[in-house]
TIKE-821841 format. One record per residue: residue in three letters; x, y, z of N, C-alpha, C, O in turn. Coordinates in steps of 0.001 Angstrom, whole numbers, plus 500000, padded with zeros to 6 digits. Atoms other than C-alpha are relative to their C-alpha. Last residue first. Layout:
# TIKE-821841
[pt "ALA"; [X; Y; Z]; [X; Y; Z]; [X; Y; Z]; [X; Y; Z]]
...
//
This chain:
# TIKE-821841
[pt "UNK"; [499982; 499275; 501111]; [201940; 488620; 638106]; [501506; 500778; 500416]; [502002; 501610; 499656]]
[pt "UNK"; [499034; 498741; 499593]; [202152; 485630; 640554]; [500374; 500656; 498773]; [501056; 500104; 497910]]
[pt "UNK"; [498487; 500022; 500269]; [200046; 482738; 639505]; [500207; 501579; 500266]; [499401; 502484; 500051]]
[pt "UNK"; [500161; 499082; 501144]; [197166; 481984; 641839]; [501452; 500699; 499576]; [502356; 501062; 500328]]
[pt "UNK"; [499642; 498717; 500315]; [197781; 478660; 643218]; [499761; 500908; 499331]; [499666; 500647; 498132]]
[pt "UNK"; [500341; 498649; 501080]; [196191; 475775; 643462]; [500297; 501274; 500730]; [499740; 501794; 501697]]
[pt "UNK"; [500305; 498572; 500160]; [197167; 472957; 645743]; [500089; 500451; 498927]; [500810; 499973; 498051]]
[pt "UNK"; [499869; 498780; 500863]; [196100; 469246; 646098]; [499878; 501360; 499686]; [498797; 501848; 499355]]
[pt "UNK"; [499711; 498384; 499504]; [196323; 467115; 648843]; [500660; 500406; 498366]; [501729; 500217; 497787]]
[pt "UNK"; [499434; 499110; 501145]; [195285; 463007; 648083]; [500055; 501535; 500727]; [499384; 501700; 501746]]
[pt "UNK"; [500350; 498530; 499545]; [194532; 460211; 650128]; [500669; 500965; 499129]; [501692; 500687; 498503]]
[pt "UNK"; [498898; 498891; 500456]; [194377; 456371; 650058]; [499824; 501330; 500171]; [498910; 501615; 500945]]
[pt "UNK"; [500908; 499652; 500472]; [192378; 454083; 652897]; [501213; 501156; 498802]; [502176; 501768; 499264]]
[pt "UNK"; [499041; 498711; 500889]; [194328; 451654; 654333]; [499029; 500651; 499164]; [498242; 499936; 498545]]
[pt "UNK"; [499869; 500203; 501499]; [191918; 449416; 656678]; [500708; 501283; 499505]; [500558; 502410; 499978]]
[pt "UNK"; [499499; 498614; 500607]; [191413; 448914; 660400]; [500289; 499187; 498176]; [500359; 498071; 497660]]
[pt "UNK"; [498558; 500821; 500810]; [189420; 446319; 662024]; [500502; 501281; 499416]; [499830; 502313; 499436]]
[pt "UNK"; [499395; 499677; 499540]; [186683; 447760; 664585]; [501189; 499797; 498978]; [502191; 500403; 499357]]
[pt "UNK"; [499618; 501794; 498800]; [183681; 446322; 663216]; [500757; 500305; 501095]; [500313; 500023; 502209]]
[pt "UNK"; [500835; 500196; 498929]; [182591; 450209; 662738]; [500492; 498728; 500576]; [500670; 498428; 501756]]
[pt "UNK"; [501232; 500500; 500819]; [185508; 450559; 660270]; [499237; 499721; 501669]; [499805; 499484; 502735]]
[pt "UNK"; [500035; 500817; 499370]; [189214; 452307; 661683]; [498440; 499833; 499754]; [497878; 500918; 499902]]
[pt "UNK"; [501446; 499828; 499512]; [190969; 454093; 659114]; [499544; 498238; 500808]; [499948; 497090; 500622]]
[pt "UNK"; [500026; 500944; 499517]; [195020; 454308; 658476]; [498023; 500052; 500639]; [497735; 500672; 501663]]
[pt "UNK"; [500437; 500006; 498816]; [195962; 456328; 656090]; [499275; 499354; 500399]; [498493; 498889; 499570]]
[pt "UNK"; [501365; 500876; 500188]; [197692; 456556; 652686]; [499959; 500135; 501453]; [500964; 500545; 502034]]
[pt "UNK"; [499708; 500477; 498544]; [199671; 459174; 651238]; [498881; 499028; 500065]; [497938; 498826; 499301]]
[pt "UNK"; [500875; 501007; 500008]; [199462; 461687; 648304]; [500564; 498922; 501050]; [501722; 499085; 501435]]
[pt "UNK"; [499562; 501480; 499170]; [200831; 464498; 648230]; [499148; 499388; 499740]; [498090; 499764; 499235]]
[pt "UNK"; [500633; 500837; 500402]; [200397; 467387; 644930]; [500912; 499295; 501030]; [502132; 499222; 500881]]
[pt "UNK"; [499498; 501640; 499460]; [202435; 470351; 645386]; [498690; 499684; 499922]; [497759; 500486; 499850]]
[pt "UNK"; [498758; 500037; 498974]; [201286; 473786; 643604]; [500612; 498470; 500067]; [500952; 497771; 499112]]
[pt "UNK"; [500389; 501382; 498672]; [198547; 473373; 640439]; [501668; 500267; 501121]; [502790; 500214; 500618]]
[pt "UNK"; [498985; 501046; 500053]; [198996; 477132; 638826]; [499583; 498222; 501196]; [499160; 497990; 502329]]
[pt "UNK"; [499981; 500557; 498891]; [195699; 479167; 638371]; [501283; 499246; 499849]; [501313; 498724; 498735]]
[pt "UNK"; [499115; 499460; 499180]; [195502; 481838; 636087]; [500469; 499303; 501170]; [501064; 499887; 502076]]
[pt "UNK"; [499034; 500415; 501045]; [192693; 480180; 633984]; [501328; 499785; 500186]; [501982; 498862; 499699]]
[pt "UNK"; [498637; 499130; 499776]; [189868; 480787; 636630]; [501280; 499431; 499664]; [501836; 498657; 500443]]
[pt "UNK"; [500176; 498900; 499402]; [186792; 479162; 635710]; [501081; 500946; 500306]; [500940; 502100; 499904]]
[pt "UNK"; [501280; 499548; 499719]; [186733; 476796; 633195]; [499922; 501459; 500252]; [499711; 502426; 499521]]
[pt "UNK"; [500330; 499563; 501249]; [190051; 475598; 632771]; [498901; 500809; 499561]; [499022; 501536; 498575]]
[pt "UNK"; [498941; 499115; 500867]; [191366; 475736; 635964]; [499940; 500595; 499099]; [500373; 501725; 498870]]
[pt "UNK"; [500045; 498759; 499469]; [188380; 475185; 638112]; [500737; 500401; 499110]; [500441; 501455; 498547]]
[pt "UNK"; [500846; 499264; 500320]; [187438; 472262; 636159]; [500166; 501632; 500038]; [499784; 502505; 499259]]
[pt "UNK"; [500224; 499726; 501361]; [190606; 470515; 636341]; [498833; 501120; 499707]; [499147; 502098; 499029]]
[pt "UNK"; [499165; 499082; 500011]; [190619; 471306; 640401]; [500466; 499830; 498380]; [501234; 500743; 498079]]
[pt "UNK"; [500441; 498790; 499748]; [187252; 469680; 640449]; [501455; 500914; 499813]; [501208; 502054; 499420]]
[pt "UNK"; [500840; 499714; 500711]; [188187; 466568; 638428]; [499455; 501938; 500874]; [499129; 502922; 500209]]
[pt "UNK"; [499365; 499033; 500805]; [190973; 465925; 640654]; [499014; 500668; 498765]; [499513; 501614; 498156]]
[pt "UNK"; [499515; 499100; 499812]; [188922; 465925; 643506]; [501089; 500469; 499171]; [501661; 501556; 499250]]
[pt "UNK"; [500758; 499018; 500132]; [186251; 463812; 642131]; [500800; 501467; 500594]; [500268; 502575; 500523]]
[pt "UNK"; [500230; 499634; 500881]; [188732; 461286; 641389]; [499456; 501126; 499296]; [499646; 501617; 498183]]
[pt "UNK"; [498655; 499479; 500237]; [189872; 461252; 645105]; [500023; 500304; 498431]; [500867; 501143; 498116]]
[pt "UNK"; [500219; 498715; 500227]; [186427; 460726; 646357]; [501670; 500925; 499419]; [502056; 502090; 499518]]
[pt "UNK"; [500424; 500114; 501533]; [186805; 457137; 645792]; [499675; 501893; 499866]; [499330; 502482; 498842]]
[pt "UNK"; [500855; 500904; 501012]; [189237; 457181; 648687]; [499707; 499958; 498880]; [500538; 499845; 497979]]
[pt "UNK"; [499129; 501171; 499358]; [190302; 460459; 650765]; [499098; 498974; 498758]; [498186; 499309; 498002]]
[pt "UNK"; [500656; 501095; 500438]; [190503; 463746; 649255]; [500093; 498939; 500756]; [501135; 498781; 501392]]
[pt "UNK"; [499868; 501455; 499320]; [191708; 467284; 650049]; [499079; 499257; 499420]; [498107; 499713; 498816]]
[pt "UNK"; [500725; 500850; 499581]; [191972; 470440; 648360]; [500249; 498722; 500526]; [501344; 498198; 500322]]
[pt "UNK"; [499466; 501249; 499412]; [194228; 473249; 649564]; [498731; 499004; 499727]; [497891; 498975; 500626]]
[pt "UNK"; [501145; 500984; 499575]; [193413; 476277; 647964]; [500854; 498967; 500190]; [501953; 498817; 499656]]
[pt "UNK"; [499964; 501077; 500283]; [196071; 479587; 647374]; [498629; 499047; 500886]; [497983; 499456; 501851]]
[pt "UNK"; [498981; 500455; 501136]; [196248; 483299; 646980]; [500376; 498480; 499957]; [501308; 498221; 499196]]
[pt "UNK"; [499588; 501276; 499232]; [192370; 483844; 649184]; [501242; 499619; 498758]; [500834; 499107; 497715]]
[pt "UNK"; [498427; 499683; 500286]; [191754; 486952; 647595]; [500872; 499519; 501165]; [501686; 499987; 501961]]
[pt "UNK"; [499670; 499723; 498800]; [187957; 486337; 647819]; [501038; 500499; 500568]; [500887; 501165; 501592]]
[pt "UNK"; [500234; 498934; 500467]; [187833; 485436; 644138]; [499767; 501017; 501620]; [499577; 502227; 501503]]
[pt "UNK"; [499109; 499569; 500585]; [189813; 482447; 645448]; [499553; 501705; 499801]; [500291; 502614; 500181]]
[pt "UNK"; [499064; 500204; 498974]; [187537; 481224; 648072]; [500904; 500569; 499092]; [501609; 501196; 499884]]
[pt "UNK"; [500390; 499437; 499356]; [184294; 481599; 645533]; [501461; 500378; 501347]; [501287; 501387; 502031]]
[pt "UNK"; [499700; 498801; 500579]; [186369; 479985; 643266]; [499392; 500901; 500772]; [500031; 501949; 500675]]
[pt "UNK"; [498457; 499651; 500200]; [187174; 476918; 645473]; [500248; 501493; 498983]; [501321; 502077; 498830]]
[pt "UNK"; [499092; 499264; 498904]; [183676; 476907; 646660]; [501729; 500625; 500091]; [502364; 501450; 500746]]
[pt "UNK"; [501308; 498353; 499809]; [181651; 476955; 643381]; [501425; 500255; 501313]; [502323; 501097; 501341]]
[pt "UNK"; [499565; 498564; 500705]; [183982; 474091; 642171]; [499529; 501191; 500396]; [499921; 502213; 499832]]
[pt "UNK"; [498648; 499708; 499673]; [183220; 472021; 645182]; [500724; 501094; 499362]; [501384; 502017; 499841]]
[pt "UNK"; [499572; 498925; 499019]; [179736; 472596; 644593]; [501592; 500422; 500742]; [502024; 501384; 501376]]
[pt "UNK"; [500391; 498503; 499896]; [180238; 471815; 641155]; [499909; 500873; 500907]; [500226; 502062; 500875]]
[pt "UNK"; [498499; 499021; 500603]; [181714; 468567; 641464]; [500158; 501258; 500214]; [501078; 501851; 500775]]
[pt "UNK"; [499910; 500061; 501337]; [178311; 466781; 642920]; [501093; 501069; 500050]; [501139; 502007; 500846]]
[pt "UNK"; [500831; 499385; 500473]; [178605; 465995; 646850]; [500277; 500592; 498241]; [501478; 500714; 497999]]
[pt "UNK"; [500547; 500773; 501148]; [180381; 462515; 647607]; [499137; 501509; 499081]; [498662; 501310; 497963]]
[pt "UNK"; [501520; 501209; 499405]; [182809; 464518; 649679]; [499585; 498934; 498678]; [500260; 498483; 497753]]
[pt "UNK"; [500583; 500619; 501614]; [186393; 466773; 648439]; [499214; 498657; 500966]; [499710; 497779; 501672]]
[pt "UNK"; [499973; 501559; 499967]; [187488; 468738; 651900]; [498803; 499398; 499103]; [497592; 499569; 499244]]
[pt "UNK"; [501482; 500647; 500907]; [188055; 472190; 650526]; [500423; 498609; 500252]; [501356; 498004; 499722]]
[pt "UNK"; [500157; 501549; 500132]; [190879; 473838; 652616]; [498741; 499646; 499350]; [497764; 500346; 499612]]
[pt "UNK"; [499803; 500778; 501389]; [191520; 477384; 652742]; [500075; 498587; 499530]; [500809; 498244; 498603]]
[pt "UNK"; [501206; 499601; 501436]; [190120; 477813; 655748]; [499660; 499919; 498896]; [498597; 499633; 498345]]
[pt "UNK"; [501330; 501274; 500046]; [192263; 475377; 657852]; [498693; 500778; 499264]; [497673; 500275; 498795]]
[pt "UNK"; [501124; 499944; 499126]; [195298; 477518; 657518]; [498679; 499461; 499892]; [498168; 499607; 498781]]
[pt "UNK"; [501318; 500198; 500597]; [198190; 476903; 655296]; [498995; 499846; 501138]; [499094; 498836; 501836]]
//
């Protein structure tokens, strides 16, 4: 998986995420890799629902990790932050 196909999931509204993951598909890009960390982890399953149903039907969800990682805060202190990787696939005719 190569660092193009990746959609790293922000605070920005759903849609542009959705825009990019079909725009990246209809491209004949055969799989997406989104990413999440935190509270943005809701908004990343919400975009790969959208895409499915919505926009491109044909999609299979791949693996699903999830993990937690280790972030370090301006004070300096560290904190667990959670994390998510979700692929979409286009299903194989």
């Amino acid at each position: 998986m190569s660092e193009e196909n990746v959609v790293y999931i922000g605070n920005k509204p759903v849609m542009n995420y959705v825009l990019a993951v079909v725009t990246q598909m209809n491209s004949g890009i055969p799989e997406v890799m989104l990413k999440a960390r935190g509270r943005a982890i809701s908004r990343a399953v919400d975009v790969a629902e959208i895409v499915r149903n919505r926009f491109i039907t044909d999609l299979e969800l791949g693996t699903i990790n999830i993990s937690t990682e280790e972030m370090t805060n301006k004070e300096g202190s560290n904190s667990n932050v959670s994390a998510i990787e979700i692929q979409l696939c286009k299903v194989k005719e």
